[in-house]
gemmi code that builds the backbone of each chain (N, CA, C; Angstrom):
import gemmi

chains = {
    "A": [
        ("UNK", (149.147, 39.337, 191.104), (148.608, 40.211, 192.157), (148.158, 41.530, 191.540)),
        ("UNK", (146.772, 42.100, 191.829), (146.469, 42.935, 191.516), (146.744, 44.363, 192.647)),
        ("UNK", (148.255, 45.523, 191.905), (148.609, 46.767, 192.268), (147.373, 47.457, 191.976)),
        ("UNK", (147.001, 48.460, 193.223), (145.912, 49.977, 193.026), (147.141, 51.011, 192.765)),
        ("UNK", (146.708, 51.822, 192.129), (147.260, 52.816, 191.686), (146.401, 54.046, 192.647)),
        ("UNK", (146.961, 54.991, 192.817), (146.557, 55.888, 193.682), (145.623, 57.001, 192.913)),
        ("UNK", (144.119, 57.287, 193.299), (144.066, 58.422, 192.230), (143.685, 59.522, 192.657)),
        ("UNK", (143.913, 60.992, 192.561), (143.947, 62.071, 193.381), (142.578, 62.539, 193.507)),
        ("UNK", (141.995, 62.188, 192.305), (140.424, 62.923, 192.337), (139.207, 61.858, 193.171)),
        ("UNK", (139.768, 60.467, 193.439), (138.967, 59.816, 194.449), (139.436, 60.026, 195.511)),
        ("UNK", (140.680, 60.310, 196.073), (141.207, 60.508, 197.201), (140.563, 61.883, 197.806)),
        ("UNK", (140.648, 62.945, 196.872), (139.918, 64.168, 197.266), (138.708, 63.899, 197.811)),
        ("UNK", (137.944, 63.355, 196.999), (136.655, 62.927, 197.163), (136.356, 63.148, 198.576)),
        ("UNK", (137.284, 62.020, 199.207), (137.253, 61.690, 200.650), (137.132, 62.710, 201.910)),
        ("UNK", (137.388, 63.810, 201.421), (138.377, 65.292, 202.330), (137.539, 66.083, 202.090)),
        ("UNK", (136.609, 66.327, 203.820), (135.494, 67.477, 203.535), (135.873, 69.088, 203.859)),
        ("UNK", (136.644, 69.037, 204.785), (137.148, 70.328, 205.426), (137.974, 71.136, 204.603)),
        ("UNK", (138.274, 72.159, 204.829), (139.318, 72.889, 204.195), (140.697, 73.109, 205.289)),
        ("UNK", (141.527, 72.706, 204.324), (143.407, 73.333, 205.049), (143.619, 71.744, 206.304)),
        ("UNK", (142.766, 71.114, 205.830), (142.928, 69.704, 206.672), (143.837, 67.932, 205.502)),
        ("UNK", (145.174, 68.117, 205.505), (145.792, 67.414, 204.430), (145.661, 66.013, 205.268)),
        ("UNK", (145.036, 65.181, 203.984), (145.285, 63.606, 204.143), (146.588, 63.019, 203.736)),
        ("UNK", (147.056, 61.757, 204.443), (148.240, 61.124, 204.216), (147.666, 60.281, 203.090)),
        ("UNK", (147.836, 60.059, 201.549), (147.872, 59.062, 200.581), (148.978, 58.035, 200.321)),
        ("UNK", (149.895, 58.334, 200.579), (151.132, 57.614, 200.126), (152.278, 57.663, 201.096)),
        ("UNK", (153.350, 56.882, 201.247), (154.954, 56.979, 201.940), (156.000, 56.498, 200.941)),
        ("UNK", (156.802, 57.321, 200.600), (158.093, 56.879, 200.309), (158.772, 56.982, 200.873)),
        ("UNK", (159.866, 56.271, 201.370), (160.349, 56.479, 202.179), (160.001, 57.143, 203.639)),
        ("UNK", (161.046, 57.856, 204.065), (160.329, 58.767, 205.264), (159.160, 59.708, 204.998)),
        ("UNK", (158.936, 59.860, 203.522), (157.955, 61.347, 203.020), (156.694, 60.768, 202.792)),
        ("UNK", (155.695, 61.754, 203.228), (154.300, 61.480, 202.885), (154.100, 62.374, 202.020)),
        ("UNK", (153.058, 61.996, 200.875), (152.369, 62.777, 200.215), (150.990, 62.396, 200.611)),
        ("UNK", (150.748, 63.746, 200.844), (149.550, 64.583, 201.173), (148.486, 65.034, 200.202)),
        ("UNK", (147.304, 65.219, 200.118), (146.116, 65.504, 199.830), (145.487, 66.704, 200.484)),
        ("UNK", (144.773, 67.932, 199.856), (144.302, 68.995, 200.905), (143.624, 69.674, 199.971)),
        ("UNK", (142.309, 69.980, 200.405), (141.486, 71.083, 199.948), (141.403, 72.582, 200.748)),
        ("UNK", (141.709, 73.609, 200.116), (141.937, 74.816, 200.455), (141.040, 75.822, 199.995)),
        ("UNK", (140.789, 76.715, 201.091), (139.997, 77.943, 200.705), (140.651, 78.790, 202.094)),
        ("UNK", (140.853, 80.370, 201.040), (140.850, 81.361, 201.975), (142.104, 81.588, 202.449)),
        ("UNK", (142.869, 81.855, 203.699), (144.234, 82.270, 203.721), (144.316, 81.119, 205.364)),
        ("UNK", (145.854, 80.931, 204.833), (146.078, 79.681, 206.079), (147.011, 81.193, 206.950)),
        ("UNK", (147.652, 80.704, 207.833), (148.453, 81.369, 209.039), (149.641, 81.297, 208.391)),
        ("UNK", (150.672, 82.590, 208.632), (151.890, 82.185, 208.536), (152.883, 81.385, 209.252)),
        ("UNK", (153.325, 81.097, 208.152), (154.451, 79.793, 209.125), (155.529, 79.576, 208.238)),
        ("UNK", (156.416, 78.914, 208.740), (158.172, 78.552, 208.378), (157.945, 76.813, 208.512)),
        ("UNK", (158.857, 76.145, 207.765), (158.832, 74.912, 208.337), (161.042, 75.088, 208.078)),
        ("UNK", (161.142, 75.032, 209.664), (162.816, 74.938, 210.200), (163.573, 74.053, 209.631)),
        ("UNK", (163.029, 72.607, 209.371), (163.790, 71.265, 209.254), (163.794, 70.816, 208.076)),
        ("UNK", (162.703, 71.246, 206.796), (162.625, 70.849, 205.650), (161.845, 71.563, 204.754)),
        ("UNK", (162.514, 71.625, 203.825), (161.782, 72.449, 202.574), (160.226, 71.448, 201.997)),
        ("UNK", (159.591, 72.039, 201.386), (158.353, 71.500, 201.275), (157.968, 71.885, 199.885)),
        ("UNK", (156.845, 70.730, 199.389), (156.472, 70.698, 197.968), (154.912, 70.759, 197.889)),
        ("UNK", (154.623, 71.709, 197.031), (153.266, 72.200, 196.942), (152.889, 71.733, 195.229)),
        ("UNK", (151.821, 71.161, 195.118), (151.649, 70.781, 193.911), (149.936, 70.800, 193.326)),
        ("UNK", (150.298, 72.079, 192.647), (148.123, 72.605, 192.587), (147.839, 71.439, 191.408)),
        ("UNK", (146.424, 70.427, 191.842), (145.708, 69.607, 191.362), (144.510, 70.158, 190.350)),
        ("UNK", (144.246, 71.073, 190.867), (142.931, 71.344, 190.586), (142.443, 73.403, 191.020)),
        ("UNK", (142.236, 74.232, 190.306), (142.029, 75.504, 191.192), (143.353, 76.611, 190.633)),
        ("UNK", (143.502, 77.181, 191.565), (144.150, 77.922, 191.537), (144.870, 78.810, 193.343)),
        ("UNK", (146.093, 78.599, 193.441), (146.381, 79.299, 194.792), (147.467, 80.186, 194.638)),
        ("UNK", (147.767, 81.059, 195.873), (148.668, 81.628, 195.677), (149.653, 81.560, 197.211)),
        ("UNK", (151.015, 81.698, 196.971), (151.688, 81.574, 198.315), (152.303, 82.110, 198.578)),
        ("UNK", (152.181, 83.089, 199.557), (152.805, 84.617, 199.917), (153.995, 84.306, 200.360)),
        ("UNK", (155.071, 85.241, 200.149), (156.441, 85.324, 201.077), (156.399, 86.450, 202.040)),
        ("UNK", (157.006, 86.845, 202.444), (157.419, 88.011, 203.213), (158.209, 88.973, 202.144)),
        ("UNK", (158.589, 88.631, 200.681), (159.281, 89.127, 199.735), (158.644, 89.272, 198.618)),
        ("UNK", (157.420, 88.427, 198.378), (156.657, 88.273, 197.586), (155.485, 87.268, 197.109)),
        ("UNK", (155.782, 87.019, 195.965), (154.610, 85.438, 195.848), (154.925, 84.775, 195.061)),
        ("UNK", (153.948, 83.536, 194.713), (153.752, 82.994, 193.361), (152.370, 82.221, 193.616)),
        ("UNK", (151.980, 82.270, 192.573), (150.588, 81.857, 192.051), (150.898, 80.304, 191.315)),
        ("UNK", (149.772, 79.303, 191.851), (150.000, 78.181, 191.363), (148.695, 77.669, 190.334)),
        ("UNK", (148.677, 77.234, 189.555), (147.804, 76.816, 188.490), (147.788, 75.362, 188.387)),
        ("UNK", (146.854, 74.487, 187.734), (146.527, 73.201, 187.816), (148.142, 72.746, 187.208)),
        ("UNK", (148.417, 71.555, 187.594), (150.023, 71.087, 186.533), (151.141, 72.073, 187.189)),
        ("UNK", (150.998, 72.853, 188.136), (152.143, 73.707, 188.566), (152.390, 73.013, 189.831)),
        ("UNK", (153.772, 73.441, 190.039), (154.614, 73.377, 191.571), (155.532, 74.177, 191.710)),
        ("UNK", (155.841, 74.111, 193.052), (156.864, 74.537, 193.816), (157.496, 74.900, 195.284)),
        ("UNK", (158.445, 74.305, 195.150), (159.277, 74.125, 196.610), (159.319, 75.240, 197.583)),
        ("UNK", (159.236, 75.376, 198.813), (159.185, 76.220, 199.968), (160.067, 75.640, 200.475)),
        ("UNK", (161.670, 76.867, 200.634), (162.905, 75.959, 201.061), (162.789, 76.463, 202.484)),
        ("UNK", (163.314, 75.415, 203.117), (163.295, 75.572, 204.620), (163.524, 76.594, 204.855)),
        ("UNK", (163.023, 76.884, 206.296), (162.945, 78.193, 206.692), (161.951, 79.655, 206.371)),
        ("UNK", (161.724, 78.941, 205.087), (161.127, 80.238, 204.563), (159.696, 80.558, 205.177)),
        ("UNK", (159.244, 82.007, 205.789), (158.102, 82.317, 206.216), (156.760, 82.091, 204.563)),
        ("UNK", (155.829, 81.330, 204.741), (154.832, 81.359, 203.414), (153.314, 81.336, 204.128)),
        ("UNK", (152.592, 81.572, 203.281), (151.133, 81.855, 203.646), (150.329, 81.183, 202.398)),
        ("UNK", (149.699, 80.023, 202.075), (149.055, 80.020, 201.371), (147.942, 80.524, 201.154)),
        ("UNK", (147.163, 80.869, 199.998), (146.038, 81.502, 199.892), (145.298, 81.486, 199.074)),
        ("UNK", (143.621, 81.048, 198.937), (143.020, 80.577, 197.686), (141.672, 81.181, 197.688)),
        ("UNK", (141.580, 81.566, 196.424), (140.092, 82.537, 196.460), (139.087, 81.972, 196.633)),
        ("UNK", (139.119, 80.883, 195.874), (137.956, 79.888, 195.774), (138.762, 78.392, 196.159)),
        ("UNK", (137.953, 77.506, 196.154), (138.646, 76.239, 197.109), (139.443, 75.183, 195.676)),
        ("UNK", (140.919, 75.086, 196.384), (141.887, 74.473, 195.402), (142.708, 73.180, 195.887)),
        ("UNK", (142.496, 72.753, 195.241), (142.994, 71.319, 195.676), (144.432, 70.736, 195.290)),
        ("UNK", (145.422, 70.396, 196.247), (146.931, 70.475, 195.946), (147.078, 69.066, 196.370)),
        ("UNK", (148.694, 69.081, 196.365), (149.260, 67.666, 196.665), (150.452, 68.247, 197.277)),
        ("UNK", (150.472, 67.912, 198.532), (151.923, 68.545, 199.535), (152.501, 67.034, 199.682)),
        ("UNK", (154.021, 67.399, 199.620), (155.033, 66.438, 199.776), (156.119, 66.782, 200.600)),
        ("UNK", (156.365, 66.011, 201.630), (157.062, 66.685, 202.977), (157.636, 65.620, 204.082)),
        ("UNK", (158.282, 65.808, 204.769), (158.345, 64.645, 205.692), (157.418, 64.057, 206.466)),
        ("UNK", (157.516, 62.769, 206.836), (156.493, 62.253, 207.511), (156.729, 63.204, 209.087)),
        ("UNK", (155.412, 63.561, 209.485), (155.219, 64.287, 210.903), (155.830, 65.298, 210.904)),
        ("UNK", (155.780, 66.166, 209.653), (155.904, 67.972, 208.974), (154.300, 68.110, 209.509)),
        ("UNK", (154.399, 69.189, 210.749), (152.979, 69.942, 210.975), (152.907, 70.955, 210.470)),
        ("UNK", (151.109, 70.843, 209.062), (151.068, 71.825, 208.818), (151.148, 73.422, 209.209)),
        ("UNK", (151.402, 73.922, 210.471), (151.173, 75.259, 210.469), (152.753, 75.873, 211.384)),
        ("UNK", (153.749, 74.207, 210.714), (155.422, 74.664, 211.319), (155.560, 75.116, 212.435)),
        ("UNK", (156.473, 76.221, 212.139), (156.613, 77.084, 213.398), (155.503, 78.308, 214.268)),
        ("UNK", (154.450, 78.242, 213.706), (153.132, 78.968, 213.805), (152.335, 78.087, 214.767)),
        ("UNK", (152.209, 77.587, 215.598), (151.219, 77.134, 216.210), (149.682, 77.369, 216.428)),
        ("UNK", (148.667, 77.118, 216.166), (147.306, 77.833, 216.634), (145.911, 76.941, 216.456)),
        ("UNK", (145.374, 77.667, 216.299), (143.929, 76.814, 215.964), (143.586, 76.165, 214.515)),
        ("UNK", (144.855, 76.453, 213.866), (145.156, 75.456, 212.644), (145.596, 74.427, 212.404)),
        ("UNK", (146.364, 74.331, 213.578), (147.325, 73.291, 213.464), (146.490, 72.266, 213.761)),
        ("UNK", (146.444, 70.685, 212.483), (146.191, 69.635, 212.840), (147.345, 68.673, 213.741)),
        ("UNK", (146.549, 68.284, 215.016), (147.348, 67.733, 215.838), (148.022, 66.442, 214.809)),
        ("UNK", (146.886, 65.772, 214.257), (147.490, 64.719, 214.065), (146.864, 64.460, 212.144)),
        ("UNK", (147.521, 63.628, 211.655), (147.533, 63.724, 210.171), (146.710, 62.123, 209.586)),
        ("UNK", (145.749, 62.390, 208.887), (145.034, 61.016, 208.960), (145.405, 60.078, 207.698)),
        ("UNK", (145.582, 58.859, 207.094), (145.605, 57.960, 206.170), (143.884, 58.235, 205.710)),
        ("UNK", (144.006, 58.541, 204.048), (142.931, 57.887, 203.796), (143.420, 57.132, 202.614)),
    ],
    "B": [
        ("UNK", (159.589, 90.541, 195.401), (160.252, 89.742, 194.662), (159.135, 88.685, 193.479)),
        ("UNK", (159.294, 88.292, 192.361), (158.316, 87.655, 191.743), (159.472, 86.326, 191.855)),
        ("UNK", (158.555, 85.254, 192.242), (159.066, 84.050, 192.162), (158.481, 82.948, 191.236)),
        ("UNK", (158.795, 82.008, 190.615), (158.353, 81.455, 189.703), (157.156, 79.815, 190.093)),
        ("UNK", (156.715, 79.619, 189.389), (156.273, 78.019, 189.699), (156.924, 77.397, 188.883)),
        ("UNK", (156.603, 76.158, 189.133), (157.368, 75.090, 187.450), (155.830, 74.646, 187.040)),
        ("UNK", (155.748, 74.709, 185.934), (154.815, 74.101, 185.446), (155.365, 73.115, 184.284)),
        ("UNK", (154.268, 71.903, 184.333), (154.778, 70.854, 183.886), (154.694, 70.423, 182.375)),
        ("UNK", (153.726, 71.043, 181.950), (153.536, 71.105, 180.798), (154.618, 71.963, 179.862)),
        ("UNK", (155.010, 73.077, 180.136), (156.436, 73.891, 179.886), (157.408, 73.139, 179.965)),
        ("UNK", (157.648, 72.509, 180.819), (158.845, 71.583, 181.304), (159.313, 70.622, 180.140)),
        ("UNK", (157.479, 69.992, 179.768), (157.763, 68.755, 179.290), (158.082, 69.200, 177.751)),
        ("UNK", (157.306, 70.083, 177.497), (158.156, 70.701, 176.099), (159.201, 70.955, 175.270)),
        ("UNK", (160.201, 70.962, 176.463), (161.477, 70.894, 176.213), (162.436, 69.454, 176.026)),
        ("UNK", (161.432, 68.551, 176.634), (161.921, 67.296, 176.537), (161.493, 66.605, 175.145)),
        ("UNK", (162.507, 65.965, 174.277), (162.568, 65.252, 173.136), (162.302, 63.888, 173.143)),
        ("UNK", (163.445, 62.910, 174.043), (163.839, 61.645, 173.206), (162.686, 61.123, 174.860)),
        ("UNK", (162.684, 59.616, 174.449), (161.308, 59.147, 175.548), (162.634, 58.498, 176.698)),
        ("UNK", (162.240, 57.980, 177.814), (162.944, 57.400, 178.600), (164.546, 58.448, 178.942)),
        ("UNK", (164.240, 59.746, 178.873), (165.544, 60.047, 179.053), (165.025, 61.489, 180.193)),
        ("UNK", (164.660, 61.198, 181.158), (164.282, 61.887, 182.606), (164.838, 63.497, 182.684)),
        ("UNK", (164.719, 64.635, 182.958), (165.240, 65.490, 183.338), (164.642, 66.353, 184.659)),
        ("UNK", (165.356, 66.800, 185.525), (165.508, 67.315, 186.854), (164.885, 68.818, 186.622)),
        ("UNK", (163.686, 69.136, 187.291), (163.068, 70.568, 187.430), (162.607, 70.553, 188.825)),
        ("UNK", (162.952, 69.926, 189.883), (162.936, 70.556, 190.996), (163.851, 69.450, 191.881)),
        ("UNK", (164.438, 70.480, 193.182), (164.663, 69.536, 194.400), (164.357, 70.066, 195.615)),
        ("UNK", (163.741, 68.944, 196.441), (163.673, 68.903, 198.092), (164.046, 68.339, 198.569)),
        ("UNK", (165.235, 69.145, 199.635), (165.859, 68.364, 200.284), (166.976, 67.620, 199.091)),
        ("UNK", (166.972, 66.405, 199.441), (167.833, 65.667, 199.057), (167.043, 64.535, 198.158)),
        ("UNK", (166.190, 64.950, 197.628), (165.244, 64.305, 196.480), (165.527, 65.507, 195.667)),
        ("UNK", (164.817, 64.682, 194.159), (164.731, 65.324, 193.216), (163.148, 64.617, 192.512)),
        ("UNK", (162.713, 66.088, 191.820), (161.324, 65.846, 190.819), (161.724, 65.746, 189.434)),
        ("UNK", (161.571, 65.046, 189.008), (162.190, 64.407, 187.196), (160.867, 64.507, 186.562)),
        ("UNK", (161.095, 65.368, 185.225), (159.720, 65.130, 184.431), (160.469, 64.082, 183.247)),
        ("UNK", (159.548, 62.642, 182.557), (160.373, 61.934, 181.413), (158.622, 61.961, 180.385)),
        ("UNK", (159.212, 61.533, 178.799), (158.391, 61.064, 177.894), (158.755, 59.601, 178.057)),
        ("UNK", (157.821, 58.792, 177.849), (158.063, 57.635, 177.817), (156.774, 57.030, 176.903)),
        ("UNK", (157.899, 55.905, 176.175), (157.249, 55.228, 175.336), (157.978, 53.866, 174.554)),
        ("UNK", (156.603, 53.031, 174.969), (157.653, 51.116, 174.253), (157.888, 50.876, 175.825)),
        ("UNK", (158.755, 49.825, 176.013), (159.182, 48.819, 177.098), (160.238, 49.524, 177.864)),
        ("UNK", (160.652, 49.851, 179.172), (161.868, 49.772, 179.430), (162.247, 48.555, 179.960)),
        ("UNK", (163.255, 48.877, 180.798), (163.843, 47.049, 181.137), (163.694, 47.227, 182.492)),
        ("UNK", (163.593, 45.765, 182.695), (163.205, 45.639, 184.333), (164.646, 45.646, 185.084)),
        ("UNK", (164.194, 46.241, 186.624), (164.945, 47.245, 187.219), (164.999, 46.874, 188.455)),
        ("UNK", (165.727, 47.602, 189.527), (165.295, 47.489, 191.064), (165.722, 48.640, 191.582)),
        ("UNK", (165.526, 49.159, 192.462), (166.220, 50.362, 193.267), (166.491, 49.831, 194.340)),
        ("UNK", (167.626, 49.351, 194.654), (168.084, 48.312, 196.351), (167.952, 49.317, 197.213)),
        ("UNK", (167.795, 50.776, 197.017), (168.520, 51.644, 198.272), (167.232, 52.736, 198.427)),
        ("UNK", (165.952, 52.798, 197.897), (165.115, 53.702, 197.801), (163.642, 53.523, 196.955)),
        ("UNK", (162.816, 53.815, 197.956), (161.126, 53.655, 196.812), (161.087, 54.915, 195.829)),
        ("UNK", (160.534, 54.802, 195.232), (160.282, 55.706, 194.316), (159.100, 55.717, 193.223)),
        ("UNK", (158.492, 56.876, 193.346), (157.394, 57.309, 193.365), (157.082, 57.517, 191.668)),
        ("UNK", (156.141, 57.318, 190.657), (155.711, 57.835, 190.063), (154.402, 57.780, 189.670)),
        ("UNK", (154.146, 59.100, 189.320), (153.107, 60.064, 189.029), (152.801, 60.170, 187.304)),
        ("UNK", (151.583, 59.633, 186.975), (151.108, 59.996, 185.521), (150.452, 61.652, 185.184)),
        ("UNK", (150.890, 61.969, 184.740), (150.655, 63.528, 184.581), (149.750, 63.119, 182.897)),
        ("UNK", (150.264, 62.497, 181.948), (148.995, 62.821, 180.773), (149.609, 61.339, 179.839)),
        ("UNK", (148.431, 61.052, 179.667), (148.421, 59.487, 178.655), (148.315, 58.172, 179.899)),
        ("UNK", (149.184, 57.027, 179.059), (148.295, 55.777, 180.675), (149.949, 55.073, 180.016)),
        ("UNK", (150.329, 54.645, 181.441), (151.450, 53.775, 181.386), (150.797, 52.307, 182.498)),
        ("UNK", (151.509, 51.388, 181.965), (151.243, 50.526, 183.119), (152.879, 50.040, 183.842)),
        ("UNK", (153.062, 49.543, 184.886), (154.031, 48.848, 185.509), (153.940, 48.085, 186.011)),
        ("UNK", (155.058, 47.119, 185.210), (155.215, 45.759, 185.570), (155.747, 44.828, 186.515)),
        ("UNK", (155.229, 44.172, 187.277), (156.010, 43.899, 188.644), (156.242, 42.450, 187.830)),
        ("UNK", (157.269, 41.491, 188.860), (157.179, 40.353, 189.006), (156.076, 39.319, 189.212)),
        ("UNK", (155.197, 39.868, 189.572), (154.039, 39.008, 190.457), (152.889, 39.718, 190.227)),
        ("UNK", (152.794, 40.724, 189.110), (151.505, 42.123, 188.357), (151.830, 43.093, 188.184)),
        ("UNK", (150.711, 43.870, 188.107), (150.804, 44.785, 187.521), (150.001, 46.186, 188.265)),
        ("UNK", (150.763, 47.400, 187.649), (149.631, 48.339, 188.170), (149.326, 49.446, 186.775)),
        ("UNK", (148.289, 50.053, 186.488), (147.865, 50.678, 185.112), (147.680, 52.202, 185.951)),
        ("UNK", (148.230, 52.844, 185.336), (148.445, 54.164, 185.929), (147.820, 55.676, 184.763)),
        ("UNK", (146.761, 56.645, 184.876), (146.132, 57.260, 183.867), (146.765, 58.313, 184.759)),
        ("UNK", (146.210, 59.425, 184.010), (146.029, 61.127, 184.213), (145.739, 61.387, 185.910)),
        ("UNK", (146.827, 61.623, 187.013), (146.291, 62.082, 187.774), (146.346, 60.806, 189.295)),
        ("UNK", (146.841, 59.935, 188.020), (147.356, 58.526, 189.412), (148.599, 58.530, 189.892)),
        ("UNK", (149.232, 57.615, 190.460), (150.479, 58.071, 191.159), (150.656, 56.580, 192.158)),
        ("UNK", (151.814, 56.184, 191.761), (151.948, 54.833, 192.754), (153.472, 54.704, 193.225)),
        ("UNK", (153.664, 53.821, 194.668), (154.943, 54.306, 195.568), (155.638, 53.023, 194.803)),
        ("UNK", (156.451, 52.610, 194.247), (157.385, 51.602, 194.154), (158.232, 51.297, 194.975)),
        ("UNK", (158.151, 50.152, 195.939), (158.758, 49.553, 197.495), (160.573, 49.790, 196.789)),
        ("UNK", (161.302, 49.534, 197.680), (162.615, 49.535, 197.726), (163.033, 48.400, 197.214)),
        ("UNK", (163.533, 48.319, 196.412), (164.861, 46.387, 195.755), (163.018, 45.659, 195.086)),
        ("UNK", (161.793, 46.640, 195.169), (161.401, 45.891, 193.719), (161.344, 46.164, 192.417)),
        ("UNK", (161.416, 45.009, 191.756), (162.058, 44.571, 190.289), (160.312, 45.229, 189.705)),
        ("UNK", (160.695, 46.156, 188.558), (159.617, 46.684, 187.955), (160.406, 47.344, 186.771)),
        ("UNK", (159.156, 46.807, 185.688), (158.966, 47.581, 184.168), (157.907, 48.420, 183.745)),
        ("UNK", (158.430, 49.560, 183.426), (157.555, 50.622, 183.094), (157.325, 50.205, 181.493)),
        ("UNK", (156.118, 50.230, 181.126), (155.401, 50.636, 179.340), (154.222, 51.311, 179.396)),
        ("UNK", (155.007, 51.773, 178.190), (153.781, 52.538, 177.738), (153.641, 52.366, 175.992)),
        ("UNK", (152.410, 52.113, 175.851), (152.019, 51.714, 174.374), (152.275, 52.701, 173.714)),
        ("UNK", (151.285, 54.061, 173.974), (151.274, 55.604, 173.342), (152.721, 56.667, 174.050)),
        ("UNK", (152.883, 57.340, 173.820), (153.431, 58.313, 174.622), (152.451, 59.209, 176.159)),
        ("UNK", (153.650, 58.664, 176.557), (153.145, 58.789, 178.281), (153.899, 60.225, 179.101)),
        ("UNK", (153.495, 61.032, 180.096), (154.406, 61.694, 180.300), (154.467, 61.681, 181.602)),
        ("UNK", (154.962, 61.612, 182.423), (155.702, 61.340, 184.210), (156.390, 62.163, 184.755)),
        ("UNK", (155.703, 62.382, 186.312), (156.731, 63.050, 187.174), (157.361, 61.634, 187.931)),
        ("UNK", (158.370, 62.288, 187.773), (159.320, 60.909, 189.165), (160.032, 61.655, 190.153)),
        ("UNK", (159.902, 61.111, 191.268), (160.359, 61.588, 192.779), (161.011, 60.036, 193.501)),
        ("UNK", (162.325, 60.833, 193.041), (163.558, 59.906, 194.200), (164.450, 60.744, 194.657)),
        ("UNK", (165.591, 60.109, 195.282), (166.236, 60.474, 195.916), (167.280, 60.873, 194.888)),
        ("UNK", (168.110, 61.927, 194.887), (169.163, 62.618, 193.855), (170.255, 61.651, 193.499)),
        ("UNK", (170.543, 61.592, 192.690), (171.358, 60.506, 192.147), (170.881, 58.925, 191.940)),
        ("UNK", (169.914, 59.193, 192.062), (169.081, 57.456, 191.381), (169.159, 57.456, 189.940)),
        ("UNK", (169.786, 56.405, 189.527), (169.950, 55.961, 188.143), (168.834, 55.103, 187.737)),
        ("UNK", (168.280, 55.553, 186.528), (167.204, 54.960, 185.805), (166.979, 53.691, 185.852)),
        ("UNK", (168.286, 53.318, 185.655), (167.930, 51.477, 185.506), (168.292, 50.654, 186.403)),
        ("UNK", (168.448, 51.579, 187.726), (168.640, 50.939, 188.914), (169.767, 49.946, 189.064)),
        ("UNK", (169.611, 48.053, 188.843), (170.339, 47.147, 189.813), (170.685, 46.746, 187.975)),
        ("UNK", (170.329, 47.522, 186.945), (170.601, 46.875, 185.438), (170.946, 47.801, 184.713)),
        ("UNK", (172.361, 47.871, 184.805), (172.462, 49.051, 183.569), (172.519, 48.411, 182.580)),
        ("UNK", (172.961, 49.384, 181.348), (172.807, 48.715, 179.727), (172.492, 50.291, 179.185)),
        ("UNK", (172.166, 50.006, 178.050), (172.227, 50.939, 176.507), (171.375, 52.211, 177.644)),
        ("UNK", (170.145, 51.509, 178.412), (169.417, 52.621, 178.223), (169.651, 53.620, 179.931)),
        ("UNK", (170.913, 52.734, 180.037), (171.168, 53.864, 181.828), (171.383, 55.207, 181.209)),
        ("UNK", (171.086, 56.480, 182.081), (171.483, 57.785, 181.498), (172.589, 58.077, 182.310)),
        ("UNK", (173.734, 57.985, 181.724), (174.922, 58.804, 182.792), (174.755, 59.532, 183.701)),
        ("UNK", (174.071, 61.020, 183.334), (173.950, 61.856, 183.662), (172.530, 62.477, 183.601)),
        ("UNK", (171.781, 63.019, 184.723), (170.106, 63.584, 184.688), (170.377, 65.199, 185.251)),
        ("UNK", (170.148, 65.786, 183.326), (170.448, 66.825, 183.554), (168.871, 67.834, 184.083)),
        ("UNK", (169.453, 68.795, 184.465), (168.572, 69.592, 184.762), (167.275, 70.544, 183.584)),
        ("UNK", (166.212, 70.897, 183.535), (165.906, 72.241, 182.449), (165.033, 72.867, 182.893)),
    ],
}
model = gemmi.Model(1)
for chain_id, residues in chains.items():
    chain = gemmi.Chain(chain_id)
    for i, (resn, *xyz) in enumerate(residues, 1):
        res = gemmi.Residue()
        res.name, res.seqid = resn, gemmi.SeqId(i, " ")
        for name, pos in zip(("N", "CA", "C"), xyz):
            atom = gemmi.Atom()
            atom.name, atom.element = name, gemmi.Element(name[0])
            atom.pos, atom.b_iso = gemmi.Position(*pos), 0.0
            res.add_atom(atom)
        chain.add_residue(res)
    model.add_chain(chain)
structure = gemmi.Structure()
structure.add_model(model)
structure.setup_entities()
């Protein structure tokens, strides 16, 4: 039987919008996600689970209420629950979020960001 | 506050011997393992959890019972729960792995090459 292997730069391909994450994969209960970014998202908390940000491609940065960190291609890092963050990208950067299945991007922030619903590509 | 990223390439620097995994991040109740890998490992199962890996630089393939999947720079494939799979890699390969904390390498087969212990760096 011939296994596909998943690959991030055709999957991108797929994803025209910005701050709009595709579902690629499930392990278990967790999806990993796909998302092209530009510009500054809304602040938000996610209450129930810490979350994994993983820059593909670009460059972003993700504000705290305490401070930041800047992510570079090959970089990550965890947003532990609760924590208020803001991502933010000068030019458009392409990540890999890993989170529970039916984690809405914009958490506890509700607005005209929030994707209702999260698509498979 | 200045907060850090992990970057993976740093990470992997520190790692020596091939097939011997170490822990640089957790969510939740998962953990992100960066390993070198290289040659055959032995075929495996995880009865209790899928688990995910990610080719970060060089090409590994994995071996199922019934095929195969060939994995380069930037691919990433879910491994189902209780299936039997062998990781090789011809050249030196380098991998993120995402399971659940306390998953042992060789899963449903230990032997020479289980790691007791997956330390952190």
């Amino acid at each position: 039987m011939a296994y596909q292997s998943i690959n991030f730069t055709e999957k991108l391909s797929l994803i025209k919008e910005h701050w709009s994450p595709r579902i690629i994969a499930q392990m278990n209960d967790y999806h990993f996600k796909l998302a092209k970014i530009k510009g500054e998202f809304v602040w938000h908390a996610h209450d129930d689970t810490d979350e994994v940000f993983v820059c593909i491609d670009g460059d972003l940065t993700i504000e705290f209420k305490d401070g930041s960190v800047g992510l570079g291609p090959g970089e990550m890092v965890v947003i532990p629950k609760g924590k208020e963050h803001r991502p933010v990208a000068q030019e458009e950067c392409r990540i890999l979020l890993i989170e529970p299945a039916g984690t809405v991007n914009t958490g506890d922030n509700p607005g005209e960001m929030t994707q209702a619903r999260t698509e498979w590509i």
